[in-house]
Biopython code that builds the backbone (N, CA, C, O; Angstrom):
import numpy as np
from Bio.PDB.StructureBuilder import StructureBuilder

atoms = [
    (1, "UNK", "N", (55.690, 112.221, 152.110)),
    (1, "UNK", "CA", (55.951, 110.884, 151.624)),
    (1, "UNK", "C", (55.093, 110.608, 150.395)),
    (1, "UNK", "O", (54.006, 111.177, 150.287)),
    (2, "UNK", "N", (55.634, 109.561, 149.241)),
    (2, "UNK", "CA", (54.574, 109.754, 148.358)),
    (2, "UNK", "C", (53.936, 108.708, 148.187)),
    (2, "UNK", "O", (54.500, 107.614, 148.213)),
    (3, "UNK", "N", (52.699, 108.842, 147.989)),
    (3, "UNK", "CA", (51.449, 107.812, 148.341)),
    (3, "UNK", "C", (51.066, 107.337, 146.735)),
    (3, "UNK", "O", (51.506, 108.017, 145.808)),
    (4, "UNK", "N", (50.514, 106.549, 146.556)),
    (4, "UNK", "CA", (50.204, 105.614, 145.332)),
    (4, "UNK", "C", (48.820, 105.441, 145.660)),
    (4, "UNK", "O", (48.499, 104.645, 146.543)),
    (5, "UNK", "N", (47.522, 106.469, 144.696)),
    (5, "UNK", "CA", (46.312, 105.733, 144.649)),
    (5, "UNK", "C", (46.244, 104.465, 144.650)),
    (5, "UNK", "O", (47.381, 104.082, 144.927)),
    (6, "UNK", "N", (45.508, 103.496, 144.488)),
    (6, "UNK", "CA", (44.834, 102.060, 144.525)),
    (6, "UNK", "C", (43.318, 102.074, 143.902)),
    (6, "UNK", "O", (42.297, 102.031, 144.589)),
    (7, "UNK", "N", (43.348, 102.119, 142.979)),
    (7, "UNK", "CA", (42.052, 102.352, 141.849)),
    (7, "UNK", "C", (41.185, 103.440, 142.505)),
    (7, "UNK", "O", (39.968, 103.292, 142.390)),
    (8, "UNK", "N", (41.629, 104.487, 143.162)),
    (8, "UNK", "CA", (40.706, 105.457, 143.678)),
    (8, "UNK", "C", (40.585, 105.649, 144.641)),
    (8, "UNK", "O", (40.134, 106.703, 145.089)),
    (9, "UNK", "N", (41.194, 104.041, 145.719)),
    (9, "UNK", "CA", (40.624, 104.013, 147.071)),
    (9, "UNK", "C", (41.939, 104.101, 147.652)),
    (9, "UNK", "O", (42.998, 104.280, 147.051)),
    (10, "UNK", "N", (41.677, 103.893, 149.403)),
    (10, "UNK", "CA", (42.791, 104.105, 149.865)),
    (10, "UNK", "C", (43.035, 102.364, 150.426)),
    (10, "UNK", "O", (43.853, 102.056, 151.293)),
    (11, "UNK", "N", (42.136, 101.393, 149.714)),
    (11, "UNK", "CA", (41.772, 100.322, 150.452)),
    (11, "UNK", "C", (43.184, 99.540, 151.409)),
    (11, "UNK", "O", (43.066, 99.009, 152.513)),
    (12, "UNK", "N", (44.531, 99.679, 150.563)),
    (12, "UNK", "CA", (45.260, 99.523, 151.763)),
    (12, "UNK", "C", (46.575, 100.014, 152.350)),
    (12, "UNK", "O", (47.601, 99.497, 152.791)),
    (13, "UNK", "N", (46.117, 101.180, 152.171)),
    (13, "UNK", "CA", (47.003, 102.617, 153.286)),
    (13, "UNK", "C", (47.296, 102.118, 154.333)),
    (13, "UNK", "O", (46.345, 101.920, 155.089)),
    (14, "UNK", "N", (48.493, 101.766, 154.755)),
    (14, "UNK", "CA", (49.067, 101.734, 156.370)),
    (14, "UNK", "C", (48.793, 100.000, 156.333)),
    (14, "UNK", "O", (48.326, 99.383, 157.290)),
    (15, "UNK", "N", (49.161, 99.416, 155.110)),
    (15, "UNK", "CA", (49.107, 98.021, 155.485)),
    (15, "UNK", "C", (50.108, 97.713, 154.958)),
    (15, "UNK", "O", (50.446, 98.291, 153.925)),
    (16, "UNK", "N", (51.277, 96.189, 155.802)),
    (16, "UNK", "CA", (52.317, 96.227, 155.305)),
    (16, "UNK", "C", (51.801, 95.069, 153.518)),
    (16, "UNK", "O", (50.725, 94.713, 153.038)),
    (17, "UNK", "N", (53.275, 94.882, 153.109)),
    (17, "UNK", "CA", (52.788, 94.036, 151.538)),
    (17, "UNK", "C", (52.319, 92.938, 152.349)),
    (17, "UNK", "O", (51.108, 92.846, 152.150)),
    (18, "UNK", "N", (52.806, 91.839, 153.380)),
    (18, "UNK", "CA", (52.206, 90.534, 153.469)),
    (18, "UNK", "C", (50.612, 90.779, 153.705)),
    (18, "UNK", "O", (49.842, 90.014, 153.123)),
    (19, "UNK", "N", (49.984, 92.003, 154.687)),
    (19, "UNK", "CA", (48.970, 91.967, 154.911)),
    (19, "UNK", "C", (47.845, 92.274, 153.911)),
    (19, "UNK", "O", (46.676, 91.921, 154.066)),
    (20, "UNK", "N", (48.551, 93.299, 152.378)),
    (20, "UNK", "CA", (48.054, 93.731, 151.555)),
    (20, "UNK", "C", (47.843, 92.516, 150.747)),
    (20, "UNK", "O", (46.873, 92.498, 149.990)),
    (21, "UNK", "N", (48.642, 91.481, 150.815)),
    (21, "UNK", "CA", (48.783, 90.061, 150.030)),
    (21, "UNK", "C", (47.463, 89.142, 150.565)),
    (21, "UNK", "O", (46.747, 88.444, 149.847)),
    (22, "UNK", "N", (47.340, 89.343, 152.052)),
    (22, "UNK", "CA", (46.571, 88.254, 152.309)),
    (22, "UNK", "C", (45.124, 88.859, 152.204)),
    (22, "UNK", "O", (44.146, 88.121, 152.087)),
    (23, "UNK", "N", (45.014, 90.328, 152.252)),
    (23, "UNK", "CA", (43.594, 90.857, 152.045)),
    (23, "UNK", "C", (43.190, 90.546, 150.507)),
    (23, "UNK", "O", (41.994, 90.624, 150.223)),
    (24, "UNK", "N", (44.030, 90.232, 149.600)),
    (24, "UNK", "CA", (43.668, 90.005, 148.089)),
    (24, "UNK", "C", (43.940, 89.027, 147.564)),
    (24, "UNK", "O", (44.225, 89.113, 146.369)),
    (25, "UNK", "N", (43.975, 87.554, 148.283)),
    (25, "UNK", "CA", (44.078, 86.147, 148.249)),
    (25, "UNK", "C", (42.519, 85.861, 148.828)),
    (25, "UNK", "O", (41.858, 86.119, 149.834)),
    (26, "UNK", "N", (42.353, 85.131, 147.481)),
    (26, "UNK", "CA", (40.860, 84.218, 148.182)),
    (26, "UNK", "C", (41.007, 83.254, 149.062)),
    (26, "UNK", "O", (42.007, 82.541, 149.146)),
    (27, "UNK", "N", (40.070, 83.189, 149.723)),
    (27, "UNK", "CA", (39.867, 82.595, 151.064)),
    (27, "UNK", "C", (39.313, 80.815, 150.740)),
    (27, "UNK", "O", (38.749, 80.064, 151.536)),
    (28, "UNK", "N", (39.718, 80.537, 149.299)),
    (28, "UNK", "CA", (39.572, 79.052, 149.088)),
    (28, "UNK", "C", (40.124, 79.410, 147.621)),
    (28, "UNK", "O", (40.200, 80.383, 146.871)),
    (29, "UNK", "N", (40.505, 77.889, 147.659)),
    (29, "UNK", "CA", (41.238, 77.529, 146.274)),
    (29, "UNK", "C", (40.444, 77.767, 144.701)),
    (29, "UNK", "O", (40.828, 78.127, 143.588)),
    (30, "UNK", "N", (39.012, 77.309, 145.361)),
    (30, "UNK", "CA", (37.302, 76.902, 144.574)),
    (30, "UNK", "C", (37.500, 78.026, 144.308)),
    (30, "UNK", "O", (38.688, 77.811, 144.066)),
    (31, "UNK", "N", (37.341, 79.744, 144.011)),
    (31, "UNK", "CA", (37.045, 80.830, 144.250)),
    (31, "UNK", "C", (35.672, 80.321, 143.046)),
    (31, "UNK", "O", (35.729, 79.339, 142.307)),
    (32, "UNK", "N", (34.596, 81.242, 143.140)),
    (32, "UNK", "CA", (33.838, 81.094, 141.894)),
    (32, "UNK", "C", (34.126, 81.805, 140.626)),
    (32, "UNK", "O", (35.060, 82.567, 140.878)),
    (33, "UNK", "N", (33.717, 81.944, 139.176)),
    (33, "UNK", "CA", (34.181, 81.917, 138.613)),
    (33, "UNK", "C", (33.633, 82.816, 137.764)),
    (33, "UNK", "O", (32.413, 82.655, 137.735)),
    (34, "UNK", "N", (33.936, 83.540, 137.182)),
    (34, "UNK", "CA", (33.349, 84.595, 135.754)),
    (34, "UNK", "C", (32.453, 84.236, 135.281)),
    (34, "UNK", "O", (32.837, 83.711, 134.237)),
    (35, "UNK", "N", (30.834, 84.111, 135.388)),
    (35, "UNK", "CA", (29.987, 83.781, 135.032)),
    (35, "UNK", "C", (30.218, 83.746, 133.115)),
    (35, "UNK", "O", (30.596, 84.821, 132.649)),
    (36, "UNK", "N", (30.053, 82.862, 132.340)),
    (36, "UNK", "CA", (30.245, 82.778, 130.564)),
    (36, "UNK", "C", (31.862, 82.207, 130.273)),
    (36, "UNK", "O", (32.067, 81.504, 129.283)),
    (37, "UNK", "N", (32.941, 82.556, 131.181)),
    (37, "UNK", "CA", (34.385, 82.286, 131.283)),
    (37, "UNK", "C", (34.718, 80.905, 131.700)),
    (37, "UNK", "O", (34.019, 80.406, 132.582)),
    (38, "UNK", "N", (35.585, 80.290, 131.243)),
    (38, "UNK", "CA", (35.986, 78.779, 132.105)),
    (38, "UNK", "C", (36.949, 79.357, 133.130)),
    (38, "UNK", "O", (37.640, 80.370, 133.237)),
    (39, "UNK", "N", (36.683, 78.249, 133.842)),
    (39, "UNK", "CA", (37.490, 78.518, 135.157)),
    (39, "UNK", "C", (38.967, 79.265, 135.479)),
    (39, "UNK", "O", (39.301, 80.201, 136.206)),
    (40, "UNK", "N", (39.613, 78.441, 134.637)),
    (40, "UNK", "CA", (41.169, 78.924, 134.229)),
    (40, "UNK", "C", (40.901, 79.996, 133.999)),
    (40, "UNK", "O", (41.306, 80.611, 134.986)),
    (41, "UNK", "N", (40.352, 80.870, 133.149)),
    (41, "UNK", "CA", (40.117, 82.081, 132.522)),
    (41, "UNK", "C", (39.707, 82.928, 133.557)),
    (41, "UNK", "O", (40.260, 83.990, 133.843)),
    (42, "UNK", "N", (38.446, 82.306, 134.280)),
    (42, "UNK", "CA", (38.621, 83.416, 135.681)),
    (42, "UNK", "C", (39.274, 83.387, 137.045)),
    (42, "UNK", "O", (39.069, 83.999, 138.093)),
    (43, "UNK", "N", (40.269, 82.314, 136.600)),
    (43, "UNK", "CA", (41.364, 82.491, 137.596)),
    (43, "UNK", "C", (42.595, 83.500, 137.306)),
    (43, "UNK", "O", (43.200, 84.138, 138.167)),
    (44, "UNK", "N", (42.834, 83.511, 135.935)),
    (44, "UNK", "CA", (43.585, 84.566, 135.608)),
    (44, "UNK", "C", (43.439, 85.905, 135.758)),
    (44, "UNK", "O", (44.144, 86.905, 135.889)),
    (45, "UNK", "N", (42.025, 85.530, 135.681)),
    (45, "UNK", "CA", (41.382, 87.309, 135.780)),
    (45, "UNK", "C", (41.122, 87.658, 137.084)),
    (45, "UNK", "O", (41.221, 88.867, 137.291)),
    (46, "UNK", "N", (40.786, 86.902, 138.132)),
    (46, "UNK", "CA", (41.488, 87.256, 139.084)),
    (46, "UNK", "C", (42.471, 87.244, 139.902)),
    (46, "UNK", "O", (42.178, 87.566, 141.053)),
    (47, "UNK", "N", (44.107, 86.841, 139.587)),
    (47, "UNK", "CA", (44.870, 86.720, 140.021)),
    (47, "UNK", "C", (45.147, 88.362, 139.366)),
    (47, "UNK", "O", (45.456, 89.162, 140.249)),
    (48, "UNK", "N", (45.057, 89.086, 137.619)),
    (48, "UNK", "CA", (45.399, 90.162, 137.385)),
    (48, "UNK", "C", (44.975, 91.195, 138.442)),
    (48, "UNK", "O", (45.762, 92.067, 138.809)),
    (49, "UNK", "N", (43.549, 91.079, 138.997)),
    (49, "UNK", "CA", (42.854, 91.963, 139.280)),
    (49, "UNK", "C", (44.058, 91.934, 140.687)),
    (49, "UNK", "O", (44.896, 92.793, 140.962)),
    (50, "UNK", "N", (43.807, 90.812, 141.301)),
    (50, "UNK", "CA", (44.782, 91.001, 142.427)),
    (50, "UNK", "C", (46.141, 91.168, 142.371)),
    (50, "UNK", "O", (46.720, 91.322, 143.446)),
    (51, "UNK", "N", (46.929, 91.174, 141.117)),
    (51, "UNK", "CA", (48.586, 91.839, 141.032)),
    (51, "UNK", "C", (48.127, 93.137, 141.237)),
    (51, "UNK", "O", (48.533, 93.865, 142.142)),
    (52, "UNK", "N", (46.821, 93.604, 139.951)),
    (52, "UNK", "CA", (46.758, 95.546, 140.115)),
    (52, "UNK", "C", (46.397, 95.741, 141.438)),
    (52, "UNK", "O", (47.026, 96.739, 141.787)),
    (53, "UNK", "N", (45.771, 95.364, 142.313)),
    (53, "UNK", "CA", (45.734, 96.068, 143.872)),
    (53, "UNK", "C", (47.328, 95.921, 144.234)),
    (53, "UNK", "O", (47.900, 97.004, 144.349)),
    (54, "UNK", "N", (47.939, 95.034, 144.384)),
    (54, "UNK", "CA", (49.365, 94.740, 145.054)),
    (54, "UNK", "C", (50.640, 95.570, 145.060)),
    (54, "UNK", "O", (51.305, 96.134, 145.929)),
    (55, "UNK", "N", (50.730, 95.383, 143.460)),
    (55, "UNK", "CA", (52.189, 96.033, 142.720)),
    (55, "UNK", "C", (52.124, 97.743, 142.756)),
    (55, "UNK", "O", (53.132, 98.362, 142.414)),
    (56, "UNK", "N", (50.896, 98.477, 143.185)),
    (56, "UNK", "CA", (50.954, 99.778, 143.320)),
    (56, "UNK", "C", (51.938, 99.626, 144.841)),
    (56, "UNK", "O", (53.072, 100.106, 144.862)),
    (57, "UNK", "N", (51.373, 98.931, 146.032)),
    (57, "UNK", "CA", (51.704, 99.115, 147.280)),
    (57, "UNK", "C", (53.492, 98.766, 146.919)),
    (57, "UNK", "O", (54.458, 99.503, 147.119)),
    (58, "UNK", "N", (53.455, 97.567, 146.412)),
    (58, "UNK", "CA", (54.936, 97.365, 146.724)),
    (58, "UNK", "C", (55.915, 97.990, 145.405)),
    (58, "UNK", "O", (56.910, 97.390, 144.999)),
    (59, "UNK", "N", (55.541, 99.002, 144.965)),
    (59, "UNK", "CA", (55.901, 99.835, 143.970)),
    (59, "UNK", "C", (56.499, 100.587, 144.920)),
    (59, "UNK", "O", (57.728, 100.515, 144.922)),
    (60, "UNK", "N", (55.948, 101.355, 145.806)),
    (60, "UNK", "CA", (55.295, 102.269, 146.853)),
    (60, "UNK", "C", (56.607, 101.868, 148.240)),
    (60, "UNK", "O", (57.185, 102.811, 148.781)),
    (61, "UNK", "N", (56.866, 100.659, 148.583)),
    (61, "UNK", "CA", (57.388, 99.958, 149.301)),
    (61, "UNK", "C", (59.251, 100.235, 149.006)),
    (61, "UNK", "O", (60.279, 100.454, 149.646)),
    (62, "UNK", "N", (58.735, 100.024, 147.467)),
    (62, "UNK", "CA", (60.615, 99.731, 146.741)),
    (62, "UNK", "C", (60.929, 101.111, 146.925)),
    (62, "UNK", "O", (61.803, 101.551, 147.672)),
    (63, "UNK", "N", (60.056, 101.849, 146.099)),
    (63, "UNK", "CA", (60.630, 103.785, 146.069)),
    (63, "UNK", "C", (60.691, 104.101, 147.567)),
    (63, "UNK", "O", (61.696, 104.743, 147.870)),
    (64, "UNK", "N", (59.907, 103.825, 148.525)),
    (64, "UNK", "CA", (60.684, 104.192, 149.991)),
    (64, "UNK", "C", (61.743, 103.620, 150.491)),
    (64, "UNK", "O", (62.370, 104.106, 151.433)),
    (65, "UNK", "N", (62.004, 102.690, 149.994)),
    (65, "UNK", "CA", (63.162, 101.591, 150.238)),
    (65, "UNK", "C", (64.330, 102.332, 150.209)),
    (65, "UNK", "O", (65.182, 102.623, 151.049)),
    (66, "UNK", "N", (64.074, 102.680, 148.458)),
    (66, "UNK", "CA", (65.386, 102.886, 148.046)),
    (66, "UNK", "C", (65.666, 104.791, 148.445)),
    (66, "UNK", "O", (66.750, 105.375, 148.469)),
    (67, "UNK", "N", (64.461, 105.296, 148.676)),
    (67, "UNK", "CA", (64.955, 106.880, 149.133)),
    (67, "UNK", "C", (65.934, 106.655, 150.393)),
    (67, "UNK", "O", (66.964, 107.300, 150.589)),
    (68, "UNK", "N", (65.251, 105.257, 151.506)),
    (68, "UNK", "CA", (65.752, 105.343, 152.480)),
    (68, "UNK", "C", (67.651, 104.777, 152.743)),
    (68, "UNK", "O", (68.378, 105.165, 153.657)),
    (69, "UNK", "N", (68.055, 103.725, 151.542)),
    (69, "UNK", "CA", (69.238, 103.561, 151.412)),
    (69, "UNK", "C", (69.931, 104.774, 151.076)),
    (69, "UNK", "O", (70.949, 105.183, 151.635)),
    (70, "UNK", "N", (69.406, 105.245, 150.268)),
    (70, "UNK", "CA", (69.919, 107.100, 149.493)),
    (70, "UNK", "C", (70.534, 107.801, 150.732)),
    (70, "UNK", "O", (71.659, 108.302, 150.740)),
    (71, "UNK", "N", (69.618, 107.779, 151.844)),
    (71, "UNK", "CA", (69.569, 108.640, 152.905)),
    (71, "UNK", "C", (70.846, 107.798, 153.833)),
    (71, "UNK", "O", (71.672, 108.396, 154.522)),
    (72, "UNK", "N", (70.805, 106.827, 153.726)),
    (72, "UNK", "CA", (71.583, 105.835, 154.891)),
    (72, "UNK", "C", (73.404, 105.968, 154.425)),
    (72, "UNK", "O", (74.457, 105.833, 155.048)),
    (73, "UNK", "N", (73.034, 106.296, 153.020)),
    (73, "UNK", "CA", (74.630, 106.314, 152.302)),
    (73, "UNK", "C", (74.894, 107.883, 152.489)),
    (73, "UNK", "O", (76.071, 108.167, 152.716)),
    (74, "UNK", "N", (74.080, 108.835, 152.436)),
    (74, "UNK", "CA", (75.190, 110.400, 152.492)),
    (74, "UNK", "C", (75.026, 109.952, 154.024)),
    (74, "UNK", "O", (76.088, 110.122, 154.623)),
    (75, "UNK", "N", (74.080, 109.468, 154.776)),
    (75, "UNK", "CA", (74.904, 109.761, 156.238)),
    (75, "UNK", "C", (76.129, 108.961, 156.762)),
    (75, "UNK", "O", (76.875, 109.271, 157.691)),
    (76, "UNK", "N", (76.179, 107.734, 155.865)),
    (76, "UNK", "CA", (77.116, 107.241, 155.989)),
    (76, "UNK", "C", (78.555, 107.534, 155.544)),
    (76, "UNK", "O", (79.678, 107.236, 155.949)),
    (77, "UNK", "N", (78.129, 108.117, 154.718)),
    (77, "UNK", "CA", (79.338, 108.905, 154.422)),
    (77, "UNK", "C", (79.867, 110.510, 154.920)),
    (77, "UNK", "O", (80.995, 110.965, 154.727)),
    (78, "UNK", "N", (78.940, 111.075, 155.476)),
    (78, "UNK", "CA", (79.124, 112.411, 156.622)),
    (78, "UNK", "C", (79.734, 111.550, 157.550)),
    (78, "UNK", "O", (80.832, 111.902, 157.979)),
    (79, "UNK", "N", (79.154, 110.288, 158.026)),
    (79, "UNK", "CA", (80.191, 110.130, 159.376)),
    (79, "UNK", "C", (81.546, 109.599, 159.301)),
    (79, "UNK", "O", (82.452, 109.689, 160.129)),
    (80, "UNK", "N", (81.522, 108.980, 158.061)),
    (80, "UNK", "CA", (83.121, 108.850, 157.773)),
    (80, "UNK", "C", (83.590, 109.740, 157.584)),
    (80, "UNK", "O", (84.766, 109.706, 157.947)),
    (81, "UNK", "N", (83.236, 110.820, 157.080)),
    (81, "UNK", "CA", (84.294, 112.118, 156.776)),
    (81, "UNK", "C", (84.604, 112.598, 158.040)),
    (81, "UNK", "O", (85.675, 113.161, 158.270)),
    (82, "UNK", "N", (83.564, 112.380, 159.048)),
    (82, "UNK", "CA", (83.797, 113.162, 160.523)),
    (82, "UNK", "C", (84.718, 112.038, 161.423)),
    (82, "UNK", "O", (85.582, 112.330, 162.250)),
    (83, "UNK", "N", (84.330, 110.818, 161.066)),
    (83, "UNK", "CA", (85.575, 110.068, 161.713)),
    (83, "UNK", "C", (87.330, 110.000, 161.471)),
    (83, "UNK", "O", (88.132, 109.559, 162.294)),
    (84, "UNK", "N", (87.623, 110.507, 160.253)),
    (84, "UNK", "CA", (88.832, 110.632, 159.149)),
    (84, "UNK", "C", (89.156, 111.770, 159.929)),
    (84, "UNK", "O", (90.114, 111.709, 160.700)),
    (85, "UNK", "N", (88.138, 113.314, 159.773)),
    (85, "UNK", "CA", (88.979, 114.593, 160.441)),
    (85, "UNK", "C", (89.045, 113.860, 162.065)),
    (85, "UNK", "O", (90.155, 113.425, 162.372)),
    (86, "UNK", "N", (87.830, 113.690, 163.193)),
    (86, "UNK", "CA", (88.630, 113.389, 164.427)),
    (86, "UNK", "C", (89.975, 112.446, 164.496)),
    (86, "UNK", "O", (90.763, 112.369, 165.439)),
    (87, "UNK", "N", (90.018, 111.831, 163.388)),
    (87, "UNK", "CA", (91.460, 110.353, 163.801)),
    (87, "UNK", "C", (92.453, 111.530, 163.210)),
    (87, "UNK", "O", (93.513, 111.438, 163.830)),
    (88, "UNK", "N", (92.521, 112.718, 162.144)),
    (88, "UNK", "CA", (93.330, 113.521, 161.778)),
    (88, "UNK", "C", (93.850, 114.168, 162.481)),
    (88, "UNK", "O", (95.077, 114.256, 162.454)),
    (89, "UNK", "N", (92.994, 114.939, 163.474)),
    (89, "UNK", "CA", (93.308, 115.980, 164.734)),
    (89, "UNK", "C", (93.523, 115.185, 165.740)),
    (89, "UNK", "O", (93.602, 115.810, 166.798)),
    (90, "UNK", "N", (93.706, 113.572, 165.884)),
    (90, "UNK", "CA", (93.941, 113.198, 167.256)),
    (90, "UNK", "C", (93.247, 113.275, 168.226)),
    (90, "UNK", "O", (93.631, 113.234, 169.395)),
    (91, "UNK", "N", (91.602, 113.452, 167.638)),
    (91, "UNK", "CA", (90.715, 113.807, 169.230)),
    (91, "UNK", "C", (89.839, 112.659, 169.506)),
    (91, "UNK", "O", (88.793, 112.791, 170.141)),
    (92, "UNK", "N", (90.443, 111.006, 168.817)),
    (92, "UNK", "CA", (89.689, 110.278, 169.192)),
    (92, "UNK", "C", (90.324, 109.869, 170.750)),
    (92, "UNK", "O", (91.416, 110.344, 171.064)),
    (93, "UNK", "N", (89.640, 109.033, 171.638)),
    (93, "UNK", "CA", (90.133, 108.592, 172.905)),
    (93, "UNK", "C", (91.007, 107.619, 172.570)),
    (93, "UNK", "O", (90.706, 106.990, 171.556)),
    (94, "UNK", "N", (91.923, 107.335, 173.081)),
    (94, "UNK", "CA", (93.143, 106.234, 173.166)),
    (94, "UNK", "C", (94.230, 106.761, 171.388)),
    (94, "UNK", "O", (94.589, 106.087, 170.423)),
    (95, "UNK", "N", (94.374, 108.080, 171.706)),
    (95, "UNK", "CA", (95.241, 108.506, 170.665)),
    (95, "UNK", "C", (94.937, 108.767, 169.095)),
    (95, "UNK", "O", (95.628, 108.973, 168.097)),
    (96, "UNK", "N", (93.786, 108.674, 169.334)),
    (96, "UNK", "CA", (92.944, 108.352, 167.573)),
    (96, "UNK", "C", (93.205, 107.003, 167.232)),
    (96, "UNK", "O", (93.383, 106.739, 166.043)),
    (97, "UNK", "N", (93.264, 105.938, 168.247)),
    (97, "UNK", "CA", (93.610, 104.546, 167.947)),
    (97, "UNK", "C", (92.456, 103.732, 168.614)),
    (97, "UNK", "O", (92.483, 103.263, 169.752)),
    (98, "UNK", "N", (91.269, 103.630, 167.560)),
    (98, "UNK", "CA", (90.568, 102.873, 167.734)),
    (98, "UNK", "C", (90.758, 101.059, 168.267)),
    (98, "UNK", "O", (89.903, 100.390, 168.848)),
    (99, "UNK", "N", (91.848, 100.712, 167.932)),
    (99, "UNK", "CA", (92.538, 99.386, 167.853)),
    (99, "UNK", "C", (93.003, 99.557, 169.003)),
    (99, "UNK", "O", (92.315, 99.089, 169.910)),
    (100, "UNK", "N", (93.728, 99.954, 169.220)),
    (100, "UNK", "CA", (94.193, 100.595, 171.107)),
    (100, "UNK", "C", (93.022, 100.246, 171.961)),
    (100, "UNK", "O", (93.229, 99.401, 172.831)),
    (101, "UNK", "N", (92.228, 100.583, 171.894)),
    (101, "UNK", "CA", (90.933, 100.408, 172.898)),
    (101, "UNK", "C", (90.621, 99.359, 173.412)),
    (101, "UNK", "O", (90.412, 99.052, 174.586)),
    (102, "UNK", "N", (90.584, 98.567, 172.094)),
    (102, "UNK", "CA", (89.702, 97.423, 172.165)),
    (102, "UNK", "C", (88.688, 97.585, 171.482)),
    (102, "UNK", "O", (87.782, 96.907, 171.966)),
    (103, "UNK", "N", (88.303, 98.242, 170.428)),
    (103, "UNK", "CA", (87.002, 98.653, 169.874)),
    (103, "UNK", "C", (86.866, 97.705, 168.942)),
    (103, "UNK", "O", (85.868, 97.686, 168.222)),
]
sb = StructureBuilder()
sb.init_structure("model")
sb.init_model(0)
sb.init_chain("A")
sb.init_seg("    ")
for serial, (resi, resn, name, xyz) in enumerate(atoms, 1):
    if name == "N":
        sb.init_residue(resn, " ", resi, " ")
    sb.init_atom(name, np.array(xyz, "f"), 0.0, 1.0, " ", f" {name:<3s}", serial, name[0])
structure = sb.get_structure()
């Protein structure tokens, strides 16, 4: 599976995004502030600091996402091909008539 450093660390391997979200949200609104910087200024700078921890994980999140739709569509489509030949040869139950059943 492929893994995405996090500035070096593994700080949050095996955490989902909400939990990775709430470990890099300050724990008050006040946060303190860039010592020489106005406030605004080190609120920005740390909201950046906290996108760069985040957007690696849910970078990380999307590319497994989407390998896993990748994977969900050829099987989805192997089993339609295998449902088409059984309804072809007649070896479904109730005649190859799914509708027959009740299904």
């Amino acid at each position: 599976m492929f893994r995405v450093a996090l500035s070096g660390e593994d700080a949050f391997a095996g955490m989902s995004m909400s939990q990775a979200i709430e470990q890099t949200t300050p724990s008050s609104p006040s946060a303190p502030h860039v010592s020489g910087r106005s406030p605004h200024t080190a609120d920005i700078l740390d909201r950046l600091a906290r996108l760069r921890l985040v957007l690696p994980a849910l970078g990380q999140e999307l590319a497994t996402a989407r390998r896993e739709a990748a994977k969900l569509r050829i099987e989805n489509s192997r089993l339609k091909n295998r449902l088409q030949s059984l309804e072809a040869h007649g070896s479904l139950p109730g005649n190859g008539s799914m509708a027959k059943s009740g299904s």
